[in-house]
C-alpha positions in Angstrom: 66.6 200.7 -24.7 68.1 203.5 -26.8 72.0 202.7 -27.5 71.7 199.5 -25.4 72.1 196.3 -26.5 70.4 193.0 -25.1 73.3 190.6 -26.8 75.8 192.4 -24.1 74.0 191.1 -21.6 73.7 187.3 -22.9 77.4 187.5 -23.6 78.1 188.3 -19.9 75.8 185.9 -18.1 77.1 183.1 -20.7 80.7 183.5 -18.9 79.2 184.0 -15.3 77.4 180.9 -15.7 81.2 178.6 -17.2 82.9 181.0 -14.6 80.8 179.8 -11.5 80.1 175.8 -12.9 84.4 175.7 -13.1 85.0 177.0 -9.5 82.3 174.5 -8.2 83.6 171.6 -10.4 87.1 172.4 -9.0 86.0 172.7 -5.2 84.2 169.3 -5.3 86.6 167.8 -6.5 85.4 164.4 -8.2 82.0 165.1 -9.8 81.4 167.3 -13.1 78.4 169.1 -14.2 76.2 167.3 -16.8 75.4 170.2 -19.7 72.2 170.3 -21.1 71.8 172.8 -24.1 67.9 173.0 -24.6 66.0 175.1 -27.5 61.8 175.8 -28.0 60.4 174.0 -30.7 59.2 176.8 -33.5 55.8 176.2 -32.8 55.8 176.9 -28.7 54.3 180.3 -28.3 58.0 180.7 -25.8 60.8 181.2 -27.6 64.5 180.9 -26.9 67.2 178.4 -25.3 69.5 178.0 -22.9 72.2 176.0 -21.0 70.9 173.9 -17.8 74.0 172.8 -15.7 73.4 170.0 -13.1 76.1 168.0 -10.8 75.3 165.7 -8.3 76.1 163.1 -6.2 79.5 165.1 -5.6 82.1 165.1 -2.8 81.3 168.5 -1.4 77.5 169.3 -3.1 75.2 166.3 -3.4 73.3 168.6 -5.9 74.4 172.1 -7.5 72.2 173.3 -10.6 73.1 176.7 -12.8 71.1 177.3 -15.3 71.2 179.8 -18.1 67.6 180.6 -20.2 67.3 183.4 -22.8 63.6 183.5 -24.0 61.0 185.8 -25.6 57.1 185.3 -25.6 53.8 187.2 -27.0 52.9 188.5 -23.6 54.5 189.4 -20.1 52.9 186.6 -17.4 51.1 188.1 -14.3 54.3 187.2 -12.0 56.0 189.8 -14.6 53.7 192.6 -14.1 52.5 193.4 -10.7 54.2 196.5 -10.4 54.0 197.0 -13.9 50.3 197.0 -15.2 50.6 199.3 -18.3 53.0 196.6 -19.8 50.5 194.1 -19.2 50.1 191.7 -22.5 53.2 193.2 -23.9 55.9 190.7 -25.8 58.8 190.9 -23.6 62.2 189.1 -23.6 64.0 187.7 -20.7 66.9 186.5 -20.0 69.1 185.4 -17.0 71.4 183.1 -14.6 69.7 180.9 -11.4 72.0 178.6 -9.0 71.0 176.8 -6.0 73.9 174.7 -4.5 73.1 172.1 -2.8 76.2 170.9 -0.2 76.1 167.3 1.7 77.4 168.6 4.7 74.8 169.9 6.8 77.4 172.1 8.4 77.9 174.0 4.9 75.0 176.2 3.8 72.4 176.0 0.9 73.4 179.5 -1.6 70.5 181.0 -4.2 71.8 183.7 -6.7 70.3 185.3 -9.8 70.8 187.9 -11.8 68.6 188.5 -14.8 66.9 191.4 -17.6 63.6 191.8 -18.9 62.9 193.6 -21.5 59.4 194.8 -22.7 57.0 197.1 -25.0 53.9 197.3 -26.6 54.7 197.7 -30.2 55.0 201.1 -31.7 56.4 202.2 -28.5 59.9 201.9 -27.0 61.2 198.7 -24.9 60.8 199.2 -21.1 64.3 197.6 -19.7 64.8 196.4 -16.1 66.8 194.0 -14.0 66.7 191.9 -10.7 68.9 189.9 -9.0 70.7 189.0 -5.3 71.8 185.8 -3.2 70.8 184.3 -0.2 72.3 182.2 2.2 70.4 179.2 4.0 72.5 177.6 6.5 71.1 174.5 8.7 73.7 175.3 11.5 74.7 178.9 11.5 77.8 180.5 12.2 77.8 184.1 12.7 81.4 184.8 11.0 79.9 183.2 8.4 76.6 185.3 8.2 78.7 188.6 9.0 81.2 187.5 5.7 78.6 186.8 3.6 76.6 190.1 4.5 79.6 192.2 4.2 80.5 191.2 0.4 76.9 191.5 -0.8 77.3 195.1 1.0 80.8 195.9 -1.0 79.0 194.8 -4.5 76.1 197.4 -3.9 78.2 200.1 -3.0 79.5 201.5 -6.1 75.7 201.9 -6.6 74.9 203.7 -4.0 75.0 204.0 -0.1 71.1 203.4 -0.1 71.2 200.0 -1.5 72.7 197.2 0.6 70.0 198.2 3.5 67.1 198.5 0.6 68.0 195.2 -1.0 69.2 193.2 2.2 65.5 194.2 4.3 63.8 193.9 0.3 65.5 189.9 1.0 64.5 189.6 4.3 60.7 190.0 3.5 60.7 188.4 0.4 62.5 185.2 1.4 59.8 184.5 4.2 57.5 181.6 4.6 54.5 183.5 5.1 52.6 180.4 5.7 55.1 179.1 8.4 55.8 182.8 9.7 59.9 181.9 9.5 62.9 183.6 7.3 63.8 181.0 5.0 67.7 181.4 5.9 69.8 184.8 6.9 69.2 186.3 4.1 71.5 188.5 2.1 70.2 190.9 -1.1 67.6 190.7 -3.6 65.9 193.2 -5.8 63.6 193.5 -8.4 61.8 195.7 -11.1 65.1 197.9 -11.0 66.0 200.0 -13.7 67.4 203.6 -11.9 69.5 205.4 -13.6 68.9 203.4 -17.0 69.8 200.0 -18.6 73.2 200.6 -18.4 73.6 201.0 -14.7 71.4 198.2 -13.7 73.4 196.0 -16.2 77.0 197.3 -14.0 74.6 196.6 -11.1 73.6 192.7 -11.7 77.5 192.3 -12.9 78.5 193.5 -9.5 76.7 191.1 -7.9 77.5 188.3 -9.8 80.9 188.5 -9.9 81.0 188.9 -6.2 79.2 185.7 -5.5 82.3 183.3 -5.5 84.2 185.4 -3.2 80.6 185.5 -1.0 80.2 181.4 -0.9 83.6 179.8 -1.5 85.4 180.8 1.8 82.5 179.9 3.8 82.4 176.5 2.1 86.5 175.9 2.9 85.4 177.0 6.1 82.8 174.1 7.2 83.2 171.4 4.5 85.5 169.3 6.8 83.3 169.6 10.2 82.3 166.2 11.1 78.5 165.1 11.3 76.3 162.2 11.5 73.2 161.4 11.9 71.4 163.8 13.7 73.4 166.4 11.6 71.7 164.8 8.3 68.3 164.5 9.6 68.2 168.2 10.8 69.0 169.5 7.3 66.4 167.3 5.3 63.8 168.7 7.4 65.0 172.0 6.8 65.6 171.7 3.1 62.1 170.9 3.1 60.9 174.9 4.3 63.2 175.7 1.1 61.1 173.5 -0.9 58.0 174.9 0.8 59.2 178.7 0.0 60.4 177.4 -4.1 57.2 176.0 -5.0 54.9 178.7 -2.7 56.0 181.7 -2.8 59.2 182.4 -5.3 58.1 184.7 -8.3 60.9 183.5 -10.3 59.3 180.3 -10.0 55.7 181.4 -10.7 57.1 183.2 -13.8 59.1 180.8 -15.4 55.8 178.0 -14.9 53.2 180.6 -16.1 55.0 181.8 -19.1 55.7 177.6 -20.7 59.3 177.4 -19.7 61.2 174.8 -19.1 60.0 172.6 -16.2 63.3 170.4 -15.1 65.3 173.5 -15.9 63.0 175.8 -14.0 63.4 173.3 -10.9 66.8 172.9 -10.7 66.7 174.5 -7.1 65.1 171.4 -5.5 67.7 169.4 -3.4 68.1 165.5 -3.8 66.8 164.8 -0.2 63.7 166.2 1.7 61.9 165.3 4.7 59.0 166.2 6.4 58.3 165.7 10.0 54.7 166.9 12.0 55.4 169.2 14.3 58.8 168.7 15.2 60.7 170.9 17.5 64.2 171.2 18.1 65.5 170.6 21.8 65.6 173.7 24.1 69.3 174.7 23.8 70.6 172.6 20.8 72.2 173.9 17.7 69.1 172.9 16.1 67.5 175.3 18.1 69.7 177.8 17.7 69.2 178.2 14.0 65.6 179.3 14.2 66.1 181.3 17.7 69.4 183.5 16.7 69.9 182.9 12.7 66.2 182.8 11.2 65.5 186.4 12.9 66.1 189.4 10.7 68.9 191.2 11.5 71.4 193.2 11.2 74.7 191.9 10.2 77.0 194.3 9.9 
């Protein structure tokens, strides 16, 4: 990592993490985040700590969890090293910030954001250094202000980065958040990457700080927006079936999940993302012309928003 230092990047995700809890804390209104500091024992082959931050039963979010993790094992899992084979085995150390909010109003949207490093290398030879990252919106009645806002500050954060990386990271979302087994988007998307490290450690470390400092201004207006629309009901039925393809997609198909499971993390920090309240019901189907029906005929197609 020549001149670049690791402790830079703890530092910063640290204060993203207090930076992000406050704002949600504040916007709620009533409920505060429980803070759970966590350590390995010295005699787990994963090493490292963190800070797991977990509010629920709130006014506006019946669950939010932001969770910070700084670890370092013997070897890279498989999840790590798909597109990296020759690191295979290799100690590595990773570190990083995960949210998934939660709202009780089934007219505000579900949000995911991460940004995170990994760091790896045989020894005797040089640390490979990379970084990953993005945010996703899941809403369970769409607005398309609301899609078109959220797409449009992900596109602002990428730009300093390039003109090439908003529609590489928002189509890199789009295929990555899928249910494969359900052939359905899991929300509208927004940005994710992975494996990046162009242009060196120090501009993907200007890249994932972009991104995270932009996710406030991404989420918060949207929630102002729809956390006073009346529901009932129906309303509340609609999004526990739905939370339950985010459930489906978390436990199926989400690396970050795979990785954190495979390499002996922390299990009730690694599942923060799950929400409160799930349902399942066979086979149901939305009626023909509803705003049920409209979320997975207009807003759960890949598109563009801008």
């Amino acid at each position: 990592m020549n001149s670049f230092d690791p402790t830079e990047v703890r530092q910063y995700l640290l204060g993203l993490q207090q930076s992000i809890t406050q704002a949600i804390e504040s916007a709620d209104g009533g409920a505060k985040f429980l803070t759970d500091a966590w350590a390995k024992a010295p005699d787990e082959p994963l090493q490292g700590d963190g800070i797991t931050k977990i509010m629920e039963g709130g006014a506006v979010f019946e669950r939010a969890g932001c969770g910070f993790s700084h670890v370092r094992g013997p070897r890279l899992p498989p999840s790590a090293t798909q597109h990296r084979p020759e690191l295979a085995g290799a100690p590595f150390e990773a570190m990083g910030v995960s949210l998934v909010f939660h709202p009780l109003n089934p007219y505000v949207p579900t949000v995911h954001m991460n940004v995170r490093m990994i760091a790896a290398g045989h020894e005797g030879q040089p640390p490979v250094c990379w970084f990953g990252g993005g945010m996703d919106l899941t809403p369970y009645y769409g607005y398309d202000e609301d899609a078109v806002h959220f797409h449009q500050v992900c596109h602002d954060a990428l730009k300093p980065f390039g003109d090439d990386k908003y529609s590489r990271f928002k189509q890199w979302c789009d295929e990555y958040f899928f249910n494969r087994h359900r052939g359905e988007p899991r929300g509208i998307g927004g940005i994710f990457f992975d494996d990046f490290a162009e242009g060196g450690a120090e501009n993907g470390f200007a890249m994932i700080r972009s991104v995270g400092d932009a996710f406030l201004n991404a989420y918060m207006p949207i929630v102002e927006r729809r956390q006073g629309t009346p529901w009932g009901e129906r309303e509340r039925e609609h999004q526990l079936y739905r939370r339950g393809r985010y459930v489906e997609f978390n436990l199926v198909w989400d690396r970050g999940t795979h990785f954190g499971l495979q390499s002996g993390g922390r299990t009730e920090s690694i599942l923060l993302s799950m929400p409160p309240l799930v349902r399942w019901s066979y086979q149901r189907q939305p009626e023909p012309g509803s705003p049920e029906a409209r979320l997975t005929e207009h807003f759960l197609v890949p598109r563009s928003w801008l």
